[in-house]
C-alpha positions in Angstrom: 279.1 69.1 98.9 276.5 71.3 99.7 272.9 70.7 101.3 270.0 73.0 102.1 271.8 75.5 100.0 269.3 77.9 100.2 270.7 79.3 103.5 274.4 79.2 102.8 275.4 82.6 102.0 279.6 82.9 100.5 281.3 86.0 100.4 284.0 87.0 97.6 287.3 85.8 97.2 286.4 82.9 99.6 288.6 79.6 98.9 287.1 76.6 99.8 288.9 73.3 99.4 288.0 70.1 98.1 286.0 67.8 100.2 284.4 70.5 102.0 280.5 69.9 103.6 278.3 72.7 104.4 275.2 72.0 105.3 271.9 73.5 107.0 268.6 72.6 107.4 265.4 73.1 108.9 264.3 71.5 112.0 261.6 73.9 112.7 258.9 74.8 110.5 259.1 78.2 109.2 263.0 78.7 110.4 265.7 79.2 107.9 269.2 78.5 109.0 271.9 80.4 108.3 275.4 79.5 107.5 277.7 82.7 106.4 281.2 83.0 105.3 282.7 86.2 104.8 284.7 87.7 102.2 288.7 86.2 102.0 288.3 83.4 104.1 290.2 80.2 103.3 289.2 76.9 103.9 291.1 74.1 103.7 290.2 69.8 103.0 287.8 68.4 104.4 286.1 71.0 106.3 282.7 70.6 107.8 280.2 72.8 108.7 276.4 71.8 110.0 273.5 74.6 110.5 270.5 74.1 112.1 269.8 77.6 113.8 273.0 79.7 112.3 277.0 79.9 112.1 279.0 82.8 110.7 282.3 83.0 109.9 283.8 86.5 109.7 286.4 87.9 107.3 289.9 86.7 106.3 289.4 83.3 108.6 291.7 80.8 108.3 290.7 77.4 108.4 292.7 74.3 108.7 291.4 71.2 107.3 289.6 68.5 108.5 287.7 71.1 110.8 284.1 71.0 112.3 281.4 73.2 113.2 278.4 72.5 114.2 275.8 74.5 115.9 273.7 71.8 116.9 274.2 68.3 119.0 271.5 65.1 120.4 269.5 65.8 123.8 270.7 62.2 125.5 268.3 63.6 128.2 266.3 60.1 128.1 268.1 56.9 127.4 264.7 55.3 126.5 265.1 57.5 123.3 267.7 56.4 120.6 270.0 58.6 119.9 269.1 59.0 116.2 265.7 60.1 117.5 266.7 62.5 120.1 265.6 66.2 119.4 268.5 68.7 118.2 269.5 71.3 120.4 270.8 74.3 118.7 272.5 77.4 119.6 274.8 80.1 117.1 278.3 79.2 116.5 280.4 82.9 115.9 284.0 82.8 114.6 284.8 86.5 114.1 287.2 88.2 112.0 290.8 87.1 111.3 291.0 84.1 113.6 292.4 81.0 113.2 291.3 77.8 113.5 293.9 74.5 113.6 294.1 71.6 112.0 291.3 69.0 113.1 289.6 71.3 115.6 286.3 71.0 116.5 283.9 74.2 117.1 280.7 73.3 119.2 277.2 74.7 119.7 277.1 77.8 121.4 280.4 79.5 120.8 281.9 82.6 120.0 285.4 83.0 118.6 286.9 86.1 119.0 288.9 88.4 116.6 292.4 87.5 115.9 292.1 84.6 118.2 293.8 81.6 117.6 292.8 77.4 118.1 295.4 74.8 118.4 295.4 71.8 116.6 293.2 69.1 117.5 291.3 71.6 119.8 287.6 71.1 121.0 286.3 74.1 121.7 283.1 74.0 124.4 283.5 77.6 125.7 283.8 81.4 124.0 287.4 82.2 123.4 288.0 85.8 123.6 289.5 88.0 121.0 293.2 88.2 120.4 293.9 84.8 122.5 295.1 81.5 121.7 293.0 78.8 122.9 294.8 75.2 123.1 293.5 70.8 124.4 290.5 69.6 125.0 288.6 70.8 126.1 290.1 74.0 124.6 291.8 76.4 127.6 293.1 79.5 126.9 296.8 79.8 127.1 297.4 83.1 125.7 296.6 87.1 125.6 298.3 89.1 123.4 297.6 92.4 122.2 294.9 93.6 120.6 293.6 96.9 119.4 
């Protein structure tokens, strides 16, 4: 499924499983969200991706499925306010070239992925995870160096 389409930009020889949800929208006038894949990434079931500001995905990615990214969450900042009315915050998700993401891991606002690197299963990643690592739990730690270029 795919909403706000107009921002959703997929490179070539991208494979994208079924049950897959990208999405981005607008939650300031005149802004245009951007959700990017580049070219040979695979995706597998149930993958989904939200975009209120922007998240790219770099080449050759692999995806596990039942993944999220999102680059947006609630403010819970008042608890007068109900959650479904709290304002977004937003802030670019970047998963860079040839990483790897685990099965059922969860990519939050804010983060950067690095080349090559690698996140466990499960995983909730909160924090940047620097190329050519392996990042592991939840919240997601990084376990592993190994090297790069």
């Amino acid at each position: 499924m795919v909403t706000g389409g107009k921002g959703i930009a997929i490179g070539r020889r991208v494979s994208i499983l079924k049950g897959a949800r990208l999405e981005t929208f607008e939650i300031r006038a005149g802004q245009t969200p951007r959700l990017t894949i580049g070219d040979g990434t695979s995706i597998q079931m149930y993958f989904h991706c939200g975009a209120a500001e922007r998240v790219s995905i770099g080449e050759n990615v692999l995806i596990a499925g039942r993944v999220y990214v999102s680059d947006h969450d609630h403010a819970f900042d008042d608890p007068a306010v109900a959650p479904i009315k709290a304002p977004l915050r937003t802030a670019p998700v970047v998963i860079e070239r040839e990483a790897w993401i685990g099965e059922g891991a969860v990519i939050l606002k804010g983060v950067t992925i690095g080349e090559r690197a690698v996140i466990g299963a499960n995983a909730v990643v909160t924090k940047d995870v620097p190329p050519w690592s392996v990042a592991v739990g939840v919240p997601a730690k990084v376990i592993k160096t190994f090297g790069g270029r």
